[in-house]
N, C-alpha and C positions, 0 to 999 in steps of 0.2 A: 440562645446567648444574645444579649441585644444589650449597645451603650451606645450612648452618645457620639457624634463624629467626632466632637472636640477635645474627647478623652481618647481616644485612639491613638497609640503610638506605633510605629512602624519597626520591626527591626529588619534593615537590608541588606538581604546580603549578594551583593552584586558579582554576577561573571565577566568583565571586560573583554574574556575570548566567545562570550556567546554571538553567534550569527554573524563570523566572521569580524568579529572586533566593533560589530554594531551597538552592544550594549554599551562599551567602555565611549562609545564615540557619541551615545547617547546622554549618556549621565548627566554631564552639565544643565543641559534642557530637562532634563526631567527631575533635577535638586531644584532649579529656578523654576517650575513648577510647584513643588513641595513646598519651597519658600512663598510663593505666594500665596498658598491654598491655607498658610498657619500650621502644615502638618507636621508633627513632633515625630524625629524618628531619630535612628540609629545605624550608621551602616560601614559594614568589614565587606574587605573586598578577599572575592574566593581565586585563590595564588594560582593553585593546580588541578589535575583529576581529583574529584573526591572530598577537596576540601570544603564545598560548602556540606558535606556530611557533617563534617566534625564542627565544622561552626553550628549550625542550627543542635547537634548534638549536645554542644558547651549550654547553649545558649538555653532549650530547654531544660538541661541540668540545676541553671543557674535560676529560671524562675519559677518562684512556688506555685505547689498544682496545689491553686485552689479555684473558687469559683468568681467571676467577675473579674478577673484579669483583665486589662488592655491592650497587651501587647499583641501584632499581626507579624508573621513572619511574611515578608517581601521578598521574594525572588526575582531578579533583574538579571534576567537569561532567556534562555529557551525550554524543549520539554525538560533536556538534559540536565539545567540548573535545579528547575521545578522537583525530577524526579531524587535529586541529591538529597534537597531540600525536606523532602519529607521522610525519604531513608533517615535521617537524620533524626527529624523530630521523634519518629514514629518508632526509632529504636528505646526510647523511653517511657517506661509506662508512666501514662498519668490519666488522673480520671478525669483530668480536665484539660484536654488535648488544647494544644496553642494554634490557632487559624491560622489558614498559611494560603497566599496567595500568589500570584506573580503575573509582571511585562511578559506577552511574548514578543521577544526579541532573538529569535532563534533559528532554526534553518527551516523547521518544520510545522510548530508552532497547533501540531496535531489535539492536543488538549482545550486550550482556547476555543478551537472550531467545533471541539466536544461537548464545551461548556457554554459556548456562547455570547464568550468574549471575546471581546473586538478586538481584531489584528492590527489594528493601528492604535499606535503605544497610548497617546495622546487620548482616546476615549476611554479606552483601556485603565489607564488612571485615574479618567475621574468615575469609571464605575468601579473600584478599588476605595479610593478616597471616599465617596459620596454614601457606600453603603453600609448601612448602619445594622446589621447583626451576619451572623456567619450560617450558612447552608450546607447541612451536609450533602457531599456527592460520595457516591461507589469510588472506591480505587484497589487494584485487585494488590494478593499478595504470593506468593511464591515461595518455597522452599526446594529448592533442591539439594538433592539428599546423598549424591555423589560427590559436591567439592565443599557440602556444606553451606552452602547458600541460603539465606533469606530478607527478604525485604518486601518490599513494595512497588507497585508499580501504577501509573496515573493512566497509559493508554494503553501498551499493548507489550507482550514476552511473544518474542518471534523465534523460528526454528528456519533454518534451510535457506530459502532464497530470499525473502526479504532483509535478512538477517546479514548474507555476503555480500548483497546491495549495501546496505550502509557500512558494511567492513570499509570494501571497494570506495566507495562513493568520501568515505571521509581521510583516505590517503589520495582524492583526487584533489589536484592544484585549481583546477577548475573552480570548485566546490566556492573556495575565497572568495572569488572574481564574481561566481553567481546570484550568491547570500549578499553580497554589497549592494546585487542591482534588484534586490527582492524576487529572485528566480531560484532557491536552494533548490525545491522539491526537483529542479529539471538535472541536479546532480545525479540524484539518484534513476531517472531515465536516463543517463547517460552511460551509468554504470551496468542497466537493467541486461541489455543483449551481452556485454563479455559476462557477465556471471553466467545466464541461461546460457551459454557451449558448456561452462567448467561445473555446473549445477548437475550432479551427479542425483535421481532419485533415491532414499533409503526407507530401511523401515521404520513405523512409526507406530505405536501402539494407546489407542485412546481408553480412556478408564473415566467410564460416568456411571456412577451410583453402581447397578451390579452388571452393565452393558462394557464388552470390552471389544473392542472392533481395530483390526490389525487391516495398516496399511503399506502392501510393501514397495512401491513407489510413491512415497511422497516427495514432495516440492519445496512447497509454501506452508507454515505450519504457525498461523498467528491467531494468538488467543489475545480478546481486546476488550477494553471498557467501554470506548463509543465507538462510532460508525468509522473512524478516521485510523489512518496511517501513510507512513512515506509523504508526508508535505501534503495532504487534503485527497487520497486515495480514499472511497467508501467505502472498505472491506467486510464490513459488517452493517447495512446500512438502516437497520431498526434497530442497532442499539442506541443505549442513551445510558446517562451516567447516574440515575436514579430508579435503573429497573430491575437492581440488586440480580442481574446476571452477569456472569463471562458468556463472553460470543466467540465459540471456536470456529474459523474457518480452516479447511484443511484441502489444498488442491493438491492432486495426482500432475507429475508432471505429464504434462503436453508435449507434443512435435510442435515445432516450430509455428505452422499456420495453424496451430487451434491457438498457439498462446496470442499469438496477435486476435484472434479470436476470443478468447476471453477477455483480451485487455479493454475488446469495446464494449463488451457486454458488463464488462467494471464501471467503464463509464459511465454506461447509462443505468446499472442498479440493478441487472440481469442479472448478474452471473451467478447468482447461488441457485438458479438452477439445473444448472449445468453438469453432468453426468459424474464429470469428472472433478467439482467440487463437491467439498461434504460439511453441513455446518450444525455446530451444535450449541445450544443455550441453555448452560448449568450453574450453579451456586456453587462446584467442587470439579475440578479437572484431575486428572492424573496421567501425564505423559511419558513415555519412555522413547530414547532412539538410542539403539545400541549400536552409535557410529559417532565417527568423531563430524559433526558440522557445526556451522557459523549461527551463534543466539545474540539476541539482542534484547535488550529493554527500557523501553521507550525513546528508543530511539542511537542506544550507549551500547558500545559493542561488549558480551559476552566472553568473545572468541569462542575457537572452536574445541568443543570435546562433547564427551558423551550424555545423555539427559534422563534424570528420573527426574521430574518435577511436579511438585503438589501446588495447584495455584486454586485460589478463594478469593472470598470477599471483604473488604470490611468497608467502616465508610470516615470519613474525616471530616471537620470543616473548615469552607473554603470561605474568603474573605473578599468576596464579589456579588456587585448588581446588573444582573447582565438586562435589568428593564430601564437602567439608565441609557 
């Protein structure tokens, strides 16, 4: 798909609560940007949870799938707006999917560092603006089969402890205070030790092609699209968003001084060898935990209940130059 920069129009749909009120506090400067750049756009601002679903839902409804369109979907948030955003689009068949881009402006900002988009907003836009056709990346997608669920997902569907980390981490006050000085991901270290006492191990049961392999202490249970999670964590750290795989990682919990123990070996890009993690890289997952715990997706609480979920591939296009 490839037009002109000067036919591009933008429709934005902006979150004023992402990255603790950092997008709304950004707007100005970055419409006085748009005005300067000549760039035609459009933009609704998203009220509550959920609502930029149903904008980008209207919104795709509203323009015809045909070929050569101009319009880019804009997300002005973080992963959480981004992930609405394409729930949104992507509930609509069309053969000719509308590009969907976005600011990270968010706590986490996990996709960006996926894709290779610059974390400060200001370049970030003009490799948005500047780039002239649309690239498909992988984004995985999900069905679970117990409350009826499905969608899409851009980084990562978590199980267990990564999952009561951002429960924890986003009823923390703190959280405000940290995202304003560009520190969110230190929320979730802060939440990381009460969760590990109240992180109960359960079991887990993995389903790859005719391989079935039951784990009855698990932990951490995050299946991902790039290397990233929890504000620039490596947890998968050969993936990439164009090697049309899921990357499942699965740790057993730990006592106390291995987990400090694995967290360094997270650091430095170790720890998937480690005994007591288990990692796998498929096109088709199939998870079960017949217990109630804390799920997340990309980054958006779940809550807690029981999981049969079916997560895949597909791919979308994204409306960035990450060589500018």
């Amino acid at each position: 798909m490839r037009c002109s920069l000067l036919s591009v129009r933008f429709y934005i749909i902006l979150n004023k609560h992402a990255g603790s009120g950092q997008a709304g506090t950004l707007w100005p400067q970055i419409r006085q940007r748009l005005v300067a750049a000549q760039v035609q756009y459009e933009v609704v601002v998203s009220e509550y949870a959920q609502h930029a679903v149903l904008l980008s839902e209207q919104f795709a409804k509203r323009l015809p799938d045909k070929p050569r369109q101009n319009w880019v979907v804009l997300a002005l948030g973080g992963d959480g707006t981004l992930h609405e955003v394409l729930n949104g689009l992507s509930s609509q068949h069309r053969d000719y999917p509308i590009p969907v881009t976005y600011l990270p402006i968010g706590s986490g900002n996990d996709f960006a560092r996926g894709a290779g988009l610059s974390l400060n907003w200001e370049k970030a836009l003009d490799q948005v603006i500047q780039c002239t056709h649309a690239t498909n990346y992988d984004i995985g997608t999900y069905n679970e089969t117990i409350k009826k669920e499905r969608g899409v997902f851009t980084n990562n569907l978590g199980i267990g402890f990564d999952a009561a980390i951002i429960a924890q981490a986003n009823q923390s006050r703190s959280k405000v205070w940290l995202n304003r000085h560009h520190l969110g991901s230190l929320s979730y270290l802060a939440s990381a030790l009460s969760v590990y006492y109240n992180q109960s191990g359960f079991t887990l049961t993995v389903h790859v092609g005719n391989k079935r392999d039951i784990y009855p202490n698990a932990f951490l249970v995050t299946t991902t699209n790039h290397p990233y999670f929890g504000g620039g964590v490596g947890i998968a750290p050969d993936a990439n968003l164009k090697d049309h795989r899921l990357h499942l990682v699965v740790i057993e919990k730990p006592n106390f001084f291995k987990l400090l123990w694995l967290a360094m070996r997270l650091v430095f890009k170790k720890h998937l060898t480690s005994k007591s993690v288990h990692y796998y890289q498929a096109e088709k997952l199939h998870l079960t935990v017949p217990a109630i715990e804390y799920g997340q997706l990309d980054g958006e609480e779940m809550g807690g209940r029981f999981f049969d979920v079916y997560a895949g591939l597909t791919s979308y296009p994204f409306w960035f130059d990450t060589t500018i």
